[in-house]
VOBA-1610 file (N, C-alpha, C; in pm, whole numbers, padded with zeros to 5 digits, always signed):
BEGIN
Unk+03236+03918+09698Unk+03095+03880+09713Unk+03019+03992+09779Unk+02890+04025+09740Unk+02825+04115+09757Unk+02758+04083+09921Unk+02747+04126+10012Unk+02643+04073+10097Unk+02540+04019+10117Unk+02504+03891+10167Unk+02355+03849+10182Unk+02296+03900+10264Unk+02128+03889+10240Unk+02055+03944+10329Unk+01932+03830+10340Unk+01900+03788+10506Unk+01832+03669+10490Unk+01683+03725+10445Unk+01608+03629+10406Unk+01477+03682+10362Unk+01453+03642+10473Unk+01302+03773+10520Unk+01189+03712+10658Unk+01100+03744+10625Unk+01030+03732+10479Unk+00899+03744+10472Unk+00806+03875+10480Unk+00695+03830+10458Unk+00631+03975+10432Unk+00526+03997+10593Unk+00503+03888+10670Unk+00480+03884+10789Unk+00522+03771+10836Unk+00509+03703+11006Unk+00556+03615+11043Unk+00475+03511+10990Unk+00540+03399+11003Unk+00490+03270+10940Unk+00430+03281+10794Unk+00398+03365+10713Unk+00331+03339+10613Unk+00441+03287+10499Unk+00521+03186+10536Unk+00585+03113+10466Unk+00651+03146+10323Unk+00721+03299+10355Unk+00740+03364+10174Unk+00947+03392+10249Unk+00939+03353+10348Unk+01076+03436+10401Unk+01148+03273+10360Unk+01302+03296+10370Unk+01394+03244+10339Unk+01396+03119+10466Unk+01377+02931+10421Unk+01426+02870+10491Unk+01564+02868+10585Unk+01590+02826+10748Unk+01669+02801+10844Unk+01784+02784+10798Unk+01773+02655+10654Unk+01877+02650+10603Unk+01934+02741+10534Unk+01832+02800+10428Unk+01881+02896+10346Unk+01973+03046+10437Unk+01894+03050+10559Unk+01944+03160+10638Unk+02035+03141+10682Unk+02075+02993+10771Unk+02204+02997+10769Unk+02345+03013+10696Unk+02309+02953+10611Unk+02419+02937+10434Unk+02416+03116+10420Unk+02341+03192+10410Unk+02388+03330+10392Unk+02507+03364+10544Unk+02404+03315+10633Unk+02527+03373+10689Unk+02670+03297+10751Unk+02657+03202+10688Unk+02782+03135+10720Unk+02889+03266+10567Unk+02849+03217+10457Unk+02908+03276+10367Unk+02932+03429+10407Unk+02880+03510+10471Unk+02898+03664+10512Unk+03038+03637+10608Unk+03047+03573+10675Unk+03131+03530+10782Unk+03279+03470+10695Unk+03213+03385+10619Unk+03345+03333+10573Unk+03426+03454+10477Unk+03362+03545+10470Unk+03399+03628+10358Unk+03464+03753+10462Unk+03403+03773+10584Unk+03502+03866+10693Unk+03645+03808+10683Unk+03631+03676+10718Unk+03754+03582+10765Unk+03833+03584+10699Unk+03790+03580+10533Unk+03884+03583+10444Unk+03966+03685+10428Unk+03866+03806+10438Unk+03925+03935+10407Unk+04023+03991+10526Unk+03967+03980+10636Unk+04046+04035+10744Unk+04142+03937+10835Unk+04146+03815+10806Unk+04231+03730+10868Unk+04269+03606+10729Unk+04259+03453+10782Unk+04326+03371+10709Unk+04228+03248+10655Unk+04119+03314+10651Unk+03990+03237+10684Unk+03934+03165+10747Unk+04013+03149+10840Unk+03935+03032+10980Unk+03999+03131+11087Unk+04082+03261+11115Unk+04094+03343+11210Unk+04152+03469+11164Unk+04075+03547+11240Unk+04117+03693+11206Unk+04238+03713+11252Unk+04346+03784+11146Unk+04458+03847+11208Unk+04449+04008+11236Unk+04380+04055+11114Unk+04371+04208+11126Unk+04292+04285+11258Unk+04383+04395+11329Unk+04261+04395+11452Unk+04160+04471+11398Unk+04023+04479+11494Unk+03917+04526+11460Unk+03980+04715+11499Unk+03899+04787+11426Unk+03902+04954+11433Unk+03890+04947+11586Unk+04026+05047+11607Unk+04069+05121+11714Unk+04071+05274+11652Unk+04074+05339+11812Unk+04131+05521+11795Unk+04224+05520+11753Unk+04297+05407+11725Unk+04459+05452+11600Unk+04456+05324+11472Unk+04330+05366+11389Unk+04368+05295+11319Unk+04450+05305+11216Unk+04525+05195+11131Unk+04650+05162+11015Unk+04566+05143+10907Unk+04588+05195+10771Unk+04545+05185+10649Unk+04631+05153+10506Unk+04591+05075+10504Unk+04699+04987+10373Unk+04579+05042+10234Unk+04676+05108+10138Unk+04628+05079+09988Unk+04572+05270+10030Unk+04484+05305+09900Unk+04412+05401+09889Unk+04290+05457+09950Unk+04264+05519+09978Unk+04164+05562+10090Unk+04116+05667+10031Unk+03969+05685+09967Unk+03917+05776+09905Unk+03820+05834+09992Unk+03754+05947+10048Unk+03664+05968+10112Unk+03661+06149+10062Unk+03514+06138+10091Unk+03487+06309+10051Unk+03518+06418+10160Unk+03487+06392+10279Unk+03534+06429+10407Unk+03592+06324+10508Unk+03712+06347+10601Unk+03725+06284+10672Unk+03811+06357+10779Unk+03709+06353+10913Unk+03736+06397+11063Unk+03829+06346+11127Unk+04013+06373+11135Unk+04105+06263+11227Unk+04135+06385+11319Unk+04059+06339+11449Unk+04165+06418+11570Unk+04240+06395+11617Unk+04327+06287+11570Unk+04467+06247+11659Unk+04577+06312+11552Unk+04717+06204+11552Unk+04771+06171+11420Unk+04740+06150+11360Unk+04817+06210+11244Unk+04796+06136+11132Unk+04916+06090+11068Unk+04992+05961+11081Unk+05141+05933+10998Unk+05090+05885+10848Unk+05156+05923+10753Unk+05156+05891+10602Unk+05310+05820+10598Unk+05258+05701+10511Unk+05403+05600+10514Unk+05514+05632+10356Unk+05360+05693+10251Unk+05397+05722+10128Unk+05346+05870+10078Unk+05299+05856+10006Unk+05207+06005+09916Unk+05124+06026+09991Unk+05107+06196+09971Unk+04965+06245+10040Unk+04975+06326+09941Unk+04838+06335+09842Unk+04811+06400+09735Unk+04689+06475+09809Unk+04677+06624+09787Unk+04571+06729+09734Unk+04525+06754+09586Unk+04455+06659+09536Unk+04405+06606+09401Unk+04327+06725+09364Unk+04277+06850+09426Unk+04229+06952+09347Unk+04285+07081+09356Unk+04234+07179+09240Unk+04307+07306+09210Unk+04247+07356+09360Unk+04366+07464+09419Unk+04272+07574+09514Unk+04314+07501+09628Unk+04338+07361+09687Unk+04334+07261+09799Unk+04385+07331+09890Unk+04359+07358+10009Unk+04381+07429+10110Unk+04425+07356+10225Unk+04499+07366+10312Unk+04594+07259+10400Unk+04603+07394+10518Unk+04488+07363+10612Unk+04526+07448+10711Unk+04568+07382+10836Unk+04629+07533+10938Unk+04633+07444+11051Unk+04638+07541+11188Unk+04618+07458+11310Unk+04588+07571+11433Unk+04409+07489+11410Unk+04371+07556+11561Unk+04247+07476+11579Unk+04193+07545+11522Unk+04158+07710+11518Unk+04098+07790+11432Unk+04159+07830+11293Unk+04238+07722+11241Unk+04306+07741+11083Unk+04358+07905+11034Unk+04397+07942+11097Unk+04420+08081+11124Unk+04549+08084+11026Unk+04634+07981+10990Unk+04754+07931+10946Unk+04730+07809+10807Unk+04766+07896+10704Unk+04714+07763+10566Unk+04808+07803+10454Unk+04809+07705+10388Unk+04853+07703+10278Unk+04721+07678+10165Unk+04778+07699+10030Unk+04651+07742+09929Unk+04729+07711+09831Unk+04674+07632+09759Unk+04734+07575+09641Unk+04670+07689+09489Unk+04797+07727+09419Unk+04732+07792+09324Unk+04725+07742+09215Unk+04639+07725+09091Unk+04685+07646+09007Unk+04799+07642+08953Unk+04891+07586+08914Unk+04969+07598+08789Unk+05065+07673+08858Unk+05092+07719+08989Unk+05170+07845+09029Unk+05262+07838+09135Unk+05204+07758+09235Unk+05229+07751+09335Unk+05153+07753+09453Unk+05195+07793+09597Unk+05198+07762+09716Unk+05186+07911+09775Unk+05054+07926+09813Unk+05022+08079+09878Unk+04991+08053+10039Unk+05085+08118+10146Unk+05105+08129+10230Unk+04990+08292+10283Unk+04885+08244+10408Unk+04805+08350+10429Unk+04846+08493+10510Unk+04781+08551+10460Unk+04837+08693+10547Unk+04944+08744+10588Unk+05000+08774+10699Unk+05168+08831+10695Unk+05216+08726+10799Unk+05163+08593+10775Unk+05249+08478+10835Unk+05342+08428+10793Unk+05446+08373+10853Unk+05567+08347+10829Unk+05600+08259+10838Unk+05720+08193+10770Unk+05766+08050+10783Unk+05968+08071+10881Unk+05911+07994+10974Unk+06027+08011+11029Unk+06108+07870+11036Unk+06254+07937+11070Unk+06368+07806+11055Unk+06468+07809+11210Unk+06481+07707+11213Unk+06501+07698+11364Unk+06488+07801+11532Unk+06427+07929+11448Unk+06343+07989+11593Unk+06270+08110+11531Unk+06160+08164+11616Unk+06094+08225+11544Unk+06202+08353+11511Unk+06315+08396+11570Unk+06391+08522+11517Unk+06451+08501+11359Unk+06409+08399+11271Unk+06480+08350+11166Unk+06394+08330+11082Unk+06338+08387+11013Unk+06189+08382+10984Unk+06184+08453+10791Unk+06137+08412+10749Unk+06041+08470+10572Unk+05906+08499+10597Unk+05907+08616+10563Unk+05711+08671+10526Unk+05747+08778+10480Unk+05618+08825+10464Unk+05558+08928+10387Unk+05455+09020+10468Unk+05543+09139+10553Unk+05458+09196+10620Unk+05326+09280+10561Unk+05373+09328+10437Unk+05269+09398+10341Unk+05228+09334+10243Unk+05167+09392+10136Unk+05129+09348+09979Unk+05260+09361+09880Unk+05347+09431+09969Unk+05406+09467+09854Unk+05596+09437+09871Unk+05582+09385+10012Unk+05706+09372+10076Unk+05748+09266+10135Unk+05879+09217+10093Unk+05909+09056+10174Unk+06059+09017+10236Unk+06054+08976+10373Unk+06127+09051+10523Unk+06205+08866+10502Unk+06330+08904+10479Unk+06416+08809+10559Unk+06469+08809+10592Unk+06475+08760+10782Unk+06511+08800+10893Unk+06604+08675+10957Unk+06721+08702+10992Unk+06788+08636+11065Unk+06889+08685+11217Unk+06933+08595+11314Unk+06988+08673+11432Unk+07092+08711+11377Unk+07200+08636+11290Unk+07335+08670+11266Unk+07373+08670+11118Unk+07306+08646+11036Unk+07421+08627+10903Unk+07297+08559+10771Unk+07263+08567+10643Unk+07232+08528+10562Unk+07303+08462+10485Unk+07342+08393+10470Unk+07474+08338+10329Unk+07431+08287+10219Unk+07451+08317+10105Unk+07398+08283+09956Unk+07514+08234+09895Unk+07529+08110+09862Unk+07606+08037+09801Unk+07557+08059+09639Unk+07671+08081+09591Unk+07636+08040+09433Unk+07779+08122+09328Unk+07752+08055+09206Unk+07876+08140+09120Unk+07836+08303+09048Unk+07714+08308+09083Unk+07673+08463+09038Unk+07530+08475+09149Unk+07497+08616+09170Unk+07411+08696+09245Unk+07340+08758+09179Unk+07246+08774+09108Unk+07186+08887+08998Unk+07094+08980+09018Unk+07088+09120+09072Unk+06975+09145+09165Unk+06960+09254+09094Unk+06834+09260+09060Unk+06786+09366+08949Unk+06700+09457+09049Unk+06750+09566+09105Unk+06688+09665+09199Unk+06829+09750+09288Unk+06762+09837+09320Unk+06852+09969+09416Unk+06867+09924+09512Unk+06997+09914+09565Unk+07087+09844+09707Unk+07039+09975+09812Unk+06979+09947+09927Unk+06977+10062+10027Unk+07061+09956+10170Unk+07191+09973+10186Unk+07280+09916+10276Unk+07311+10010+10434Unk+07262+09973+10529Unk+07259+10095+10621Unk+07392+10036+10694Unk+07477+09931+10670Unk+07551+09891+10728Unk+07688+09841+10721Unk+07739+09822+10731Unk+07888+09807+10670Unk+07957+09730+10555Unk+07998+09750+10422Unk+08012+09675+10294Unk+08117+09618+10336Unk+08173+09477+10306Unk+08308+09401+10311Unk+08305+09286+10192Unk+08384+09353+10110Unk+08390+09276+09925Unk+08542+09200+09999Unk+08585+09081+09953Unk+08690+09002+09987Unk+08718+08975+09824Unk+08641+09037+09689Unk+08668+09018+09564Unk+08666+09128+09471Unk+08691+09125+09364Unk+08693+09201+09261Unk+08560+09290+09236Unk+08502+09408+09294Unk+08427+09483+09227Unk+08381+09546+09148Unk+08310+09531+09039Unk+08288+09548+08869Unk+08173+09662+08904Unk+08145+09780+08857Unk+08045+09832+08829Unk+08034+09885+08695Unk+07976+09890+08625Unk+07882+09961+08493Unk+07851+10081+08496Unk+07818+10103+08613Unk+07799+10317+08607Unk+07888+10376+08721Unk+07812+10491+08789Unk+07907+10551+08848Unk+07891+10512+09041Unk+07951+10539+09060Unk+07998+10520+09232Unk+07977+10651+09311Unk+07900+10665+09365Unk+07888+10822+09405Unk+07864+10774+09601Unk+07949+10856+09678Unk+07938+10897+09833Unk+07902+11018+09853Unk+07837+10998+09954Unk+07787+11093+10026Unk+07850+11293+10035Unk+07838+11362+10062Unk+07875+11491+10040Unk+08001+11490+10186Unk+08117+11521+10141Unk+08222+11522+10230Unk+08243+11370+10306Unk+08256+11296+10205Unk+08245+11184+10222Unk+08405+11087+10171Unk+08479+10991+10237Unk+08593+10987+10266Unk+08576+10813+10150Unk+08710+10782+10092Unk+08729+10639+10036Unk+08866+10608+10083Unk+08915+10510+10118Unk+09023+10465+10207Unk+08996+10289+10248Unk+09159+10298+10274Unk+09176+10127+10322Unk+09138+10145+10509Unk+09136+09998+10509Unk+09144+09970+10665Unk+09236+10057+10745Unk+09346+10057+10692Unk+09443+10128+10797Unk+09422+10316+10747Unk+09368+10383+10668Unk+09367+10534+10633Unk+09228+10498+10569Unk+09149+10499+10666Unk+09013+10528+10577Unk+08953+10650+10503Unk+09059+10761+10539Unk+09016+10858+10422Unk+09144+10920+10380Unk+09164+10783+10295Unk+09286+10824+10187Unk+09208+10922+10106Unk+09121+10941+10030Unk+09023+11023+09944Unk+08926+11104+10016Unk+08976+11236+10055Unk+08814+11261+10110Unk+08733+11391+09985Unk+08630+11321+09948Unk+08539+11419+09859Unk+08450+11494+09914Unk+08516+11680+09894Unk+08413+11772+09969Unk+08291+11719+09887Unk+08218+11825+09978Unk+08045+11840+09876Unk+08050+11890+09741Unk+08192+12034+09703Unk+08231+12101+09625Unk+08317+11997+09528Unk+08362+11861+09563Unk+08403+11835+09428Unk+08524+11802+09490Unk+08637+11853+09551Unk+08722+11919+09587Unk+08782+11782+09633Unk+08932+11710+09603Unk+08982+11602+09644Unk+09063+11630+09739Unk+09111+11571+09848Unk+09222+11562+09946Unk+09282+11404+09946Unk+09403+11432+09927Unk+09481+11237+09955Unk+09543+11289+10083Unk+09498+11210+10184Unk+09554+11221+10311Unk+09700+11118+10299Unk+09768+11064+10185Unk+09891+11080+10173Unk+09957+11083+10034Unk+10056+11031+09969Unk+10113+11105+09830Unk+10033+10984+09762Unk+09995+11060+09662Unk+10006+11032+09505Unk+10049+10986+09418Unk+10069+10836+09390Unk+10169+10810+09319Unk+10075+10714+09169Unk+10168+10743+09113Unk+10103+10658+08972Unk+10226+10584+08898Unk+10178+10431+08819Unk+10263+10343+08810Unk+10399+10402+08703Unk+10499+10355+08670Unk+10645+10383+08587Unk+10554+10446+08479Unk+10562+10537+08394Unk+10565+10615+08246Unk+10368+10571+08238Unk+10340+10633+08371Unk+10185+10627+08374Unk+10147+10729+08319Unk+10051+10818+08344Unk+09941+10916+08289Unk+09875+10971+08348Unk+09843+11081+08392Unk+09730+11157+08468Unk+09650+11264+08375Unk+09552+11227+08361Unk+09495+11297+08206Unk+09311+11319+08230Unk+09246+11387+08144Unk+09089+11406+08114Unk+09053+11289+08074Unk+08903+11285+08034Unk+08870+11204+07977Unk+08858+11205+07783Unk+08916+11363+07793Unk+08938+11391+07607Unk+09137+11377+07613Unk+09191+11387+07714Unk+09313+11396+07737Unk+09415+11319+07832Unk+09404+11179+07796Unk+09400+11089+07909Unk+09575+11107+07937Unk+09634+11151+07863Unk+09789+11139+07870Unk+09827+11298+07888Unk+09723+11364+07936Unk+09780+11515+07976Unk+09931+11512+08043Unk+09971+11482+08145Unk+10065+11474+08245Unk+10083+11334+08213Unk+10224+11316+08084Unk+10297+11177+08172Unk+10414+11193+08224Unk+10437+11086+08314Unk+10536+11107+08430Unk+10598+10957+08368Unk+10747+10944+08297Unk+10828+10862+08285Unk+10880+10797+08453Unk+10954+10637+08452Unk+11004+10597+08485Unk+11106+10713+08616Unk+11154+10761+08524Unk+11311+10831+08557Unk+11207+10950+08693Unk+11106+11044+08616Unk+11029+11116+08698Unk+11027+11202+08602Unk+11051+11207+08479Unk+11031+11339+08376Unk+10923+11356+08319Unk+10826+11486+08341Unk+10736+11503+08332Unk+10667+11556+08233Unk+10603+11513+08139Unk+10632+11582+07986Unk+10426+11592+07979Unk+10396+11728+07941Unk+10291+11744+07904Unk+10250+11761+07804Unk+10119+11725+07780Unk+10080+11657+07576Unk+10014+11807+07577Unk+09955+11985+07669Unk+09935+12057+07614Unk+10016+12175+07627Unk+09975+12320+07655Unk+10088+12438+07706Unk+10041+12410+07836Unk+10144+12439+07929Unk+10065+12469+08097Unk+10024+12591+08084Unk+09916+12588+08174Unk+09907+12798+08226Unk+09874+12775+08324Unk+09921+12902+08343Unk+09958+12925+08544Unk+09846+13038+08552Unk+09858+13081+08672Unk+09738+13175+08696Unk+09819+13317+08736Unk+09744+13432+08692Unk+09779+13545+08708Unk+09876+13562+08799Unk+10008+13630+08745Unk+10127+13687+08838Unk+10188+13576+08899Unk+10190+13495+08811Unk+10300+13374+08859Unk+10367+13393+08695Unk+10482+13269+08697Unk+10509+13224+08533Unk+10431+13153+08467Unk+10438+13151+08369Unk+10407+13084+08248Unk+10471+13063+08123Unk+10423+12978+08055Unk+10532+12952+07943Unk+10406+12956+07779Unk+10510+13079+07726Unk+10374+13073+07607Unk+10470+13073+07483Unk+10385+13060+07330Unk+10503+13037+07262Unk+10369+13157+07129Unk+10473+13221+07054Unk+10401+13273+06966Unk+10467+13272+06833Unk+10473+13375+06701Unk+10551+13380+06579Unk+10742+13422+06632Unk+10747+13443+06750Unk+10880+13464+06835Unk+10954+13292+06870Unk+10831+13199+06889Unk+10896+13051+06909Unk+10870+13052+07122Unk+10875+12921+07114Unk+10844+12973+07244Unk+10953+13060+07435Unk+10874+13088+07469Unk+10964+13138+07577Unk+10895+13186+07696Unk+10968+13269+07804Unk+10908+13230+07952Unk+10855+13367+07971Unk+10739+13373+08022Unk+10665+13500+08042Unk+10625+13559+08213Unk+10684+13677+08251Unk+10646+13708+08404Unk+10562+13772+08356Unk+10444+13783+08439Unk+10351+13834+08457Unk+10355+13989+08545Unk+10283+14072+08513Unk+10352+14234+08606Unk+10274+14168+08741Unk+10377+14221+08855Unk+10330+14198+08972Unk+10375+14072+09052Unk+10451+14066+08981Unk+10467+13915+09026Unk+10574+13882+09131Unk+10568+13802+09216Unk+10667+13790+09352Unk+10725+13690+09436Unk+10802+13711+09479Unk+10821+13527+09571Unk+10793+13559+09730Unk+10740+13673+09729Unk+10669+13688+09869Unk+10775+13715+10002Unk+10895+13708+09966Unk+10999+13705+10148Unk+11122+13737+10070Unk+11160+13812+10151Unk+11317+13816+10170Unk+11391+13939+10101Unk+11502+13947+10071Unk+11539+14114+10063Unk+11477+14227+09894Unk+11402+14052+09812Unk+11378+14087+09684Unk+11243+14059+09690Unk+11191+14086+09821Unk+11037+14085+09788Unk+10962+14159+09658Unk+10855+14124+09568Unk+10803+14179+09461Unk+10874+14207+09333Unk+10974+14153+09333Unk+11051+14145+09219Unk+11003+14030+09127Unk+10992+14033+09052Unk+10972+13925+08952Unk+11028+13773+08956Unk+11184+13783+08890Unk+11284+13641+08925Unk+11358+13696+09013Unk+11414+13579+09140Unk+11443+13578+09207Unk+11631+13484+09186Unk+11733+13521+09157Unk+11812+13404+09102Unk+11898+13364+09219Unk+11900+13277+09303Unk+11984+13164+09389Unk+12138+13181+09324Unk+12167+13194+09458Unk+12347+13220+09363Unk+12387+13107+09369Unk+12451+13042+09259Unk+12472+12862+09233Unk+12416+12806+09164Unk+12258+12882+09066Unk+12206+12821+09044Unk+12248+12795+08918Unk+12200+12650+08825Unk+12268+12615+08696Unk+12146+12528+08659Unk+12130+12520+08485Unk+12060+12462+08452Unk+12164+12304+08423Unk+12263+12327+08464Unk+12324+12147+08429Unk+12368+12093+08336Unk+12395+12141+08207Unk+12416+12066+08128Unk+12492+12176+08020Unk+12509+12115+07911Unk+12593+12290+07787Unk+12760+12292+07813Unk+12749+12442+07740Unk+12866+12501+07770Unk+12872+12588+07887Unk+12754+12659+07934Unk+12742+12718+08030Unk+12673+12632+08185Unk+12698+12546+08188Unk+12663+12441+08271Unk+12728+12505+08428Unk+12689+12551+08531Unk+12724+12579+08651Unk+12700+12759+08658Unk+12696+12833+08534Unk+12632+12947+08584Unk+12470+12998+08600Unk+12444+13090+08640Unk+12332+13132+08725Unk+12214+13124+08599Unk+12240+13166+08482Unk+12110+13188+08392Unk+12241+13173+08265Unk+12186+13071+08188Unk+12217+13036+08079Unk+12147+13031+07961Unk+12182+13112+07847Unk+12123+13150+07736Unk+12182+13062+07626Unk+12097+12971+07601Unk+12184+12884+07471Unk+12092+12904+07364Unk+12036+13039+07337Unk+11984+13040+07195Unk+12062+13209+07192Unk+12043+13193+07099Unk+12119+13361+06989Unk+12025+13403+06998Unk+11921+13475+07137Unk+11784+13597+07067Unk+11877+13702+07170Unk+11745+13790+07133Unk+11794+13908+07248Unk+11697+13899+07384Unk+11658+14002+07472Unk+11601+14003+07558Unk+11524+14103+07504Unk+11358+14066+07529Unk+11245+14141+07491Unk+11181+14185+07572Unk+11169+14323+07596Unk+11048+14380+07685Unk+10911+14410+07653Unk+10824+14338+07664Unk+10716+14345+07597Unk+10611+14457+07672Unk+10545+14541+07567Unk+10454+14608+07595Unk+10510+14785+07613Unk+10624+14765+07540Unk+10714+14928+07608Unk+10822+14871+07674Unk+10929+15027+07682Unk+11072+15023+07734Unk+11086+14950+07859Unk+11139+14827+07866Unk+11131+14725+08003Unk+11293+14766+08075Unk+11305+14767+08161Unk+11445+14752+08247Unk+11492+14674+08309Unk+11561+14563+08264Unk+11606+14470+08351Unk+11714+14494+08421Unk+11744+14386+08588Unk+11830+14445+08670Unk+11909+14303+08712Unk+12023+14338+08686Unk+12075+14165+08766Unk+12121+14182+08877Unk+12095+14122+09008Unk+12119+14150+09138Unk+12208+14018+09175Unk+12316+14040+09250Unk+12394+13967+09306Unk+12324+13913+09457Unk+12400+13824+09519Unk+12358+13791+09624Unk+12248+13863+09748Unk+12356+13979+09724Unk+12321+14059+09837Unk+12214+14150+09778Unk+12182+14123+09663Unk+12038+14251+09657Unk+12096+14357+09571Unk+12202+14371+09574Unk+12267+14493+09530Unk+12273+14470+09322Unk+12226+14557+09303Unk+12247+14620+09139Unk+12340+14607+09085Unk+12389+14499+08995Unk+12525+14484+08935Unk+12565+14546+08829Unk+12407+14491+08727Unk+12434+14527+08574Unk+12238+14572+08558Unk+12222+14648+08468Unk+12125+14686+08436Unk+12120+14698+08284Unk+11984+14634+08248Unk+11965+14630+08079Unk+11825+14684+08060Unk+11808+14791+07942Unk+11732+14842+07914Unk+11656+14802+07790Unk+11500+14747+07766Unk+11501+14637+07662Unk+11526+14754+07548Unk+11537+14704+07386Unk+11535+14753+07248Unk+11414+14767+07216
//
């Protein structure tokens, strides 16, 4: 029911305003219609507006001033694009609704989680800081982070590390376990050191990347190479030509100590290649050639223990 309003005429007494009766009957009906609404119709239950008042149902208003609390029992909708939810007495602190997008947090304020040292923002335009006292943890079955790792602090993988390109340290820079952290140390020059041995699995491979089986090393330890070796000036080498192959000294060549310094071969008395018919003497020839002096008249000398000149051969 709409409200009554008693008539009183257009001045006093001139008899155009609403009869005693009629005035009362409006306002009995105004009354009965409080009663109804706010209590049981013969007594109000609902209290009258207090500084804390309770609101049942929807509440539409264009502005509305609450300086206390405010508890919400259900929904609190921001029904327009842009809706802004500030806070602090000077709103210095807001949120900003974007359309369709999200939730824009102002300036380089931050949202913090149980103290301010634990904190998300965005100190710049272009940069975003998450800060904790002790530890971040990211749960999940994959990590996917599309950008350049800059780690100023210590890596600890407890899993399988996969990379796609290359792995590069620092210049004189060491790779190693917990207990020998520079099992590997890489000069600036390239240059490897294993601060202990080398080993590679039964009938493994140590090879290029055009020559992956250069050096294999069987089970047993026999070492069989897929090209020729070459040695470097004034050592041996082994070369093979329309002669088939065989062992080449180099002029100059030496074992550096002892009574046959600068001599070429040096032969250990005892020594045997192991196996044949000639198995236990010093130099064993199991092919039918001759001995070749290459380059002009060569002189070979066979020396016994002591240094001393036994037999001498002059090449053909």
């Amino acid at each position: 029911m709409a409200i009554q309003t008693i008539g009183l005429g257009t001045v006093a007494d001139d008899g155009t305003g609403d009869t005693l009766r009629i005035a009362g009957d409006k306002i009995n009906d105004n009354f009965n219609e409080v009663y109804t609404t706010l209590g049981d119709g013969s007594t109000l239950t609902a209290p009258a507006p207090t500084a804390n008042p309770t609101f049942t149902g929807t509440i539409s208003a264009a502005t509305a001033d609450l300086s206390g609390d405010l508890s919400v029992g259900d929904d609190l909708s921001l029904d327009s694009d842009g809706a802004i939810l500030n806070f602090g007495a000077d709103s210095e602190v807001n949120f900003t609704h974007v359309a369709d997008t999200g939730i824009l947090l102002n300036g380089t304020n931050v949202i913090q989680f149980n103290d301010a040292s634990q904190n998300i923002g965005a100190p710049n335009g272009t940069t975003l800081d998450i800060n904790a006292t002790d530890e971040i943890e990211l749960n999940a079955t994959l990590v996917d982070i599309n950008a350049n790792l800059d780690v100023s602090g210590t890596y600890t993988g407890a899993g399988l590390m996969t990379t796609g390109g290359n792995i590069v340290i620092p210049d004189a820079g060491n790779i190693g376990s917990a207990s020998d952290t520079d099992a590997i140390a890489i000069s600036s020059g390239g240059v490897v050191t294993f601060s202990a041995g080398l080993v590679v699995a039964d009938a493994g491979n140590i090879g290029s990347a055009s020559d992956t089986d250069a050096i294999a090393i069987a089970s047993t330890g026999v070492v069989t190479f897929s090209q020729q070796p070459s040695f470097p000036v004034n050592t041996v080498g082994i070369d093979q030509d329309a002669r088939g192959p065989r062992v080449v000294i180099e002029a100059g060549g030496t074992d550096g100590a002892g009574a046959n310094a600068g001599d070429n071969i040096i032969i250990e008395d005892g020594g045997t290649d192991g196996s044949g018919t000639n198995a236990g003497a010093n130099i064993a020839c199991e092919i039918a050639t001759d001995l070749v002096g290459i380059g002009g008249t060569a002189t070979f000398s066979l020396l016994d223990s002591s240094g001393a000149v036994v037999r001498t051969i002059v090449s053909v």
